[in-house]
N, C-alpha and C positions, 0 to 999 in steps of 0.2 A: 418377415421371412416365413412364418409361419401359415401365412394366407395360402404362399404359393404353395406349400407341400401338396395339401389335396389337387389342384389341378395338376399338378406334375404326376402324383401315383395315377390319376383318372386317365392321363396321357399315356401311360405304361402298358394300360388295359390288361390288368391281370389276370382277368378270365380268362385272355390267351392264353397264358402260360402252361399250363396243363399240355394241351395240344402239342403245343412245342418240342418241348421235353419227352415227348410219349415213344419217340425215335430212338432218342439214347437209353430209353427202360429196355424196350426189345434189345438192341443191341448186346447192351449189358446183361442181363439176364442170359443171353444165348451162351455169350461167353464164360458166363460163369457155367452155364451147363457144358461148356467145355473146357472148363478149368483154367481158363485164364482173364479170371474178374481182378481187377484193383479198385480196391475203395478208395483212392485219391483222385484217381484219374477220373472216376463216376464224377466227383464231387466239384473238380475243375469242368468236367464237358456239360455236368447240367450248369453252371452258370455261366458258362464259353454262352450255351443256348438260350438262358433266358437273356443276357444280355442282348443278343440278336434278335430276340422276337423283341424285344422293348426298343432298337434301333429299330427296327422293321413299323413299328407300331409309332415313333415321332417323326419318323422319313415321311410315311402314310400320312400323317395329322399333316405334315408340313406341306407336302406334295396336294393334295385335295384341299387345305386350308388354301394357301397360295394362288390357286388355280380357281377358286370359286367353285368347287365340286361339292365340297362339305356347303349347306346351305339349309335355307329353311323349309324345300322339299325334301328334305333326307330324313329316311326313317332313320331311328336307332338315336340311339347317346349322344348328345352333343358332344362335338370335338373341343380341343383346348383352343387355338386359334382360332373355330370357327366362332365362340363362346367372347373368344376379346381375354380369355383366363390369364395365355400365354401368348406374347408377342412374334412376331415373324423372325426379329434378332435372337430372341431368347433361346426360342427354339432351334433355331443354327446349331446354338452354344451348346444345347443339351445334344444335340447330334453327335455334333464334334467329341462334346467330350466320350459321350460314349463309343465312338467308335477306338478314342484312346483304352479305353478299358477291356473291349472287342481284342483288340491287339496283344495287350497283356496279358489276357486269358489262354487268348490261342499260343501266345507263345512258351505260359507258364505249361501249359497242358502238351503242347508237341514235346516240353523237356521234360516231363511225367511221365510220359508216354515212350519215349522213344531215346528219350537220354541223346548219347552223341555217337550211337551204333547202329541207327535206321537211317542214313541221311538221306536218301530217295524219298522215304516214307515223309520226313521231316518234312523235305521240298515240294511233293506233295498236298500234307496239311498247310503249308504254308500258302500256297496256292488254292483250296478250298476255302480258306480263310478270308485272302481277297475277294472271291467269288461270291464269298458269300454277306460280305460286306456290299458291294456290288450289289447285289440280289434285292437285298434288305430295303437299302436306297432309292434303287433306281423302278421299284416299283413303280411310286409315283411322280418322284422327281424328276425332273427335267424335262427338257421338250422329247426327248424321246421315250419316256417313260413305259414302261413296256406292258404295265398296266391299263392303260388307257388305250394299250393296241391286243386287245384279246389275249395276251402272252401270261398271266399271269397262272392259268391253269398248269401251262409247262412247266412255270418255275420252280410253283407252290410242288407239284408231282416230285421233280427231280431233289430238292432239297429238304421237304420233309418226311420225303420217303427214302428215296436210293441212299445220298447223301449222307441222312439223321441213321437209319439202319445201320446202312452200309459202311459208313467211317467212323461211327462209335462201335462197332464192330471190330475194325482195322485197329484201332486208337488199341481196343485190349490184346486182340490176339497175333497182330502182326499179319496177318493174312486175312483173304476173303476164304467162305465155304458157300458152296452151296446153298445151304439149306435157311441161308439170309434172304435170300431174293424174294421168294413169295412173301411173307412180314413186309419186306422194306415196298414192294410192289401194293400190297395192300395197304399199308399206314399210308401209301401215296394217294391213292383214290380215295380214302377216308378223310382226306387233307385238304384236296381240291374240292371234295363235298361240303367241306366248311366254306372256301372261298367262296363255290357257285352258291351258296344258300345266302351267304351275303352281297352277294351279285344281284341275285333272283329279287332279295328284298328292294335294290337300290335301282332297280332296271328302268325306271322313269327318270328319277332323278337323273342319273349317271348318261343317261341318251341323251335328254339335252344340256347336259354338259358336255358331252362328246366326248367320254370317258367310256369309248367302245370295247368294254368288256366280252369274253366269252357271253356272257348269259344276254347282253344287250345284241349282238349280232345272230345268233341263236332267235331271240324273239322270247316271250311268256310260255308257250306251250312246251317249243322244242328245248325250252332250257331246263324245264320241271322232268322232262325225257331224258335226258342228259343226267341228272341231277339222282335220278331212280337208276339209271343203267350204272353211274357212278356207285351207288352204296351195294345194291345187287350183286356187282361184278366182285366189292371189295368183299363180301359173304361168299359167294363162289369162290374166289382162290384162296381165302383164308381154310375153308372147308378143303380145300385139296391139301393145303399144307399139315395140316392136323391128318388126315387120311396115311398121306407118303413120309411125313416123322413121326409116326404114330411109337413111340415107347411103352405110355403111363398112361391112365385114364385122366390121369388129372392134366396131362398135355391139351387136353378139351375145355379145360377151362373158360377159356376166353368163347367156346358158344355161349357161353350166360350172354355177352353182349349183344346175341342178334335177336334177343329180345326188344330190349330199347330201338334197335335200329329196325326192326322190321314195322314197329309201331309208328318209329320216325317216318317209313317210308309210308305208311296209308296215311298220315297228317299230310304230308308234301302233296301227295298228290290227289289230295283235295284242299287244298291251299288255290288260295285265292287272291289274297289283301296281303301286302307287303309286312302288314302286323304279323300275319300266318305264319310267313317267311321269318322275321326274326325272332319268335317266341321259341323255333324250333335251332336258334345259333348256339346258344349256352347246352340242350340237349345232344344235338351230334358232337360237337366238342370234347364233353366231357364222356360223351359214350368211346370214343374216339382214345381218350386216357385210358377210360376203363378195360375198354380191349386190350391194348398193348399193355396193362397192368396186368391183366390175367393171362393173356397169352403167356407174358415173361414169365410170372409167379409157375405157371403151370410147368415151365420146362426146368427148375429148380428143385422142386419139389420132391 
């Protein structure tokens, strides 16, 4: 039994999780700068979400394992089935059960949340919660996988940015404001910059697979273009949001991070060799956390 634990955590890819979770820091934070934080509900929505990035992430193994995508031209980490770690049933199993847990999250957190006096709201999460289960899955899987047809950009945008901001926002204060949008818009581009950089890496592999990603229809150059307008853009509106909620100095916090990322963006693009491409996955990721940690921490303070 114990064989299996390592290939199952290496299946989890915990690096992810940071990223993940970096939606619900803003959110909460905001709310707490307007006075309506709960510490239960933080503590249900960050495992609501790593749960889902950890179904997102054996969907992915299953879906590219399956499909012969994951292979011996594929930069980066060997996957668990592609490795022989973890079987094609096994994996089913661990899906399944996790989307059992998925379920029980979402529903212990909609009754945190909202008790039994939001019923819209309820019906609502309860329908993001499919969606997002949905989402997670159907990346890779199946024949229409919406991965494999350039879609993955939109999804990644809409659910780790609108979504992650926008509905751990709602979860605390019962309404949307304002002053969420630019955050949840930027953690979005910041989000898809992770996908395209692991696109960017995979762009041989993934073409003769036919795993027609943005970055593989795009091409090498126009995707490194892409890729720079992406992190750029998510610096510009972050800079307008600080500007037009300007309170407290310490609201500025989160420029510390476009240090890292401005650094990130002259690596990219002189980036070359798919090596280039994923030495730099772990660094916008984690600069990507560190934003949304300082941006929140700043409007608290």
């Amino acid at each position: 039994m114990f064989k299996k634990i390592k290939p199952w955590i290496s299946a989890f890819r915990l690096r992810t999780l940071p990223l993940s979770v970096s939606g619900i820091i803003i959110g909460a934070c905001l709310a707490e700068h307007n006075g309506s934080f709960s510490p239960f509900v933080f503590i249900i929505a960050i495992l609501l979400t790593i749960s889902l990035q950890i179904l997102s992430n054996l969907a992915n193994d299953y879906g590219d394992g399956v499909k012969g995508t994951d292979n011996e031209n594929r930069v980066g980490p060997e996957r668990a089935i592609q490795s022989g770690a973890i079987s094609e049933d096994e994996m089913m199993l661990g899906i399944k059960n996790n989307i059992l847990i998925v379920v029980g999250l979402a529903v212990a957190l909609i009754y945190a949340s909202f008790g039994v006096s939001h019923l819209l709201l309820s019906l609502l999460f309860l329908l993001l919660a499919g969606l997002s289960i949905y989402a997670a899955i159907s990346y890779t899987v199946g024949e229409s996988a919406y991965g494999y047809r350039g879609l993955g950009d939109v999804f990644v945008f809409i659910f780790f940015g609108l979504v992650s901001v926008g509905g751990s926002y709602l979860l605390f204060a019962k309404h949307l404001d304002h002053h969420i949008f630019l955050p949840a818009v930027t953690l979005g581009l910041l989000s898809v910059g992770v996908l395209n950089l692991n696109n960017m890496r995979d762009i041989d592999s993934d073409r003769a697979s036919n795993k027609m990603t943005l970055a593989v229809k795009l091409g090498k150059k126009r995707a490194k273009q892409y890729h720079l307008f992406l992190i750029g853009s998510a610096i510009a509106i972050s800079v307008i949001f600080g500007v037009l909620y300007f309170s407290s100095f310490y609201n500025l916090l989160f420029f510390i991070a476009f240090i890292p990322l401005c650094i990130h963006m002259i690596k990219i693009s002189k980036a070359k060799v798919p090596n280039d491409f994923d030495s730099q996955l772990k660094v916008l990721a984690l600069t990507t956390f560190l934003f949304s940690v300082l941006l929140g921490v700043g409007y608290i303070l």
